[in-house]
DOPA-518852 format. One record per residue: x negated, z, y negated of N, C-alpha, C in turn. Coordinates in steps of 0.02 Angstrom, whole numbers, plus 50000, padded with zeros to 5 digits. Last residue first. Example, Ala and Ser with C-alpha at 12.3 -4.5 7.8 and 13.67 -1.06 7.14 Angstrom:
2
493585035450112493165035750053493555039449998/493405039050284493855039050225493405039050165/
% end
This chain:
70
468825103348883468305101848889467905095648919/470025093148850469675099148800469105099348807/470625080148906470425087048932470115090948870/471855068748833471215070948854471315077548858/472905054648836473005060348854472085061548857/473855041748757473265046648773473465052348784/475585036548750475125042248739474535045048777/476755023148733476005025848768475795032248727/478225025648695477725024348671477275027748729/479995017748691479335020448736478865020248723/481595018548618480765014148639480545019848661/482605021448640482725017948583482105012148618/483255028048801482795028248751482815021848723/484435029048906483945025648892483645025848811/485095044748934485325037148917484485034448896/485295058248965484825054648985484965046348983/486005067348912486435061048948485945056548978/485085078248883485495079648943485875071948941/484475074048771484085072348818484605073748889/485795076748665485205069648695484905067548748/485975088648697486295083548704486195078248707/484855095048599484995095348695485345091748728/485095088948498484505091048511484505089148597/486345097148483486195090648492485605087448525/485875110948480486275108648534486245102648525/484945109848353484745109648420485125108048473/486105108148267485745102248261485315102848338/486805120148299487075114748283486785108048315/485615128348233486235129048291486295121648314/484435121348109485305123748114485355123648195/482885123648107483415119148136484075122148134/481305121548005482015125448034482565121648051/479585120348031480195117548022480685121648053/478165126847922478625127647973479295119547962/477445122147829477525117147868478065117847917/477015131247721476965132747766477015125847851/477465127147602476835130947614476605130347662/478745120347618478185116747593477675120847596/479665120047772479235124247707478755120447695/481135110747785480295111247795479865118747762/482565108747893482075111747817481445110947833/482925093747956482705100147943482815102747890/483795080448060483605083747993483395090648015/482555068648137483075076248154482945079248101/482095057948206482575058948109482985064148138/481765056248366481585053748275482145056348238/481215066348492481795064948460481575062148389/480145061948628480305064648541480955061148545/479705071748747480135066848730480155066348659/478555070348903478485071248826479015068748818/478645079049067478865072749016478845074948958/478915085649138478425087149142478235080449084/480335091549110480235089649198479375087349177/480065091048921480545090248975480465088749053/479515093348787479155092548852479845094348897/479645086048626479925091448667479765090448732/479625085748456479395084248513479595087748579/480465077148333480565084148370480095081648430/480265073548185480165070948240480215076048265/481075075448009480675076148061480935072348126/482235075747867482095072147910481315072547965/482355086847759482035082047768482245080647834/482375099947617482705096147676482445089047675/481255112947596481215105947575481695103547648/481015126447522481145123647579481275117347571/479685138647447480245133647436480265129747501/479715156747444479255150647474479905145547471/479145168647305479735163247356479475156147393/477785178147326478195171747292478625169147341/477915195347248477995191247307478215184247286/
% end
């Protein structure tokens, strides 16, 4: 079996809130390098949540396309 290696890093969290896209920038992780998963400490998600619950004004605002599939 091979050990799969984890890589700490820094990610973007995306997160759909009241029908709203939000990212969070430079949320440390692990990564798997095989795999891509990302892992979050406890911790770091309650923050996570803490962000978006003071609802303080955002850093910036980005436009995002949106399309149908079909």
């Amino acid at each position: 079996m091979m050990k799969e290696s984890m890589v700490e890093t820094e990610v973007t969290y995306p997160l759909e809130r009241d029908g709203k896209f939000v990212l969070i920038e430079q949320v440390p992780a692990r990564v798997s390098s095989k795999t891509g998963e990302q892992f979050f400490p406890p911790k770091t998600v309650e923050q996570i949540h803490n962000i978006i619950n003071e609802r303080t004004a955002p850093k910036k605002t980005i436009e995002t396309p949106v399309y149908d599939y079909v």
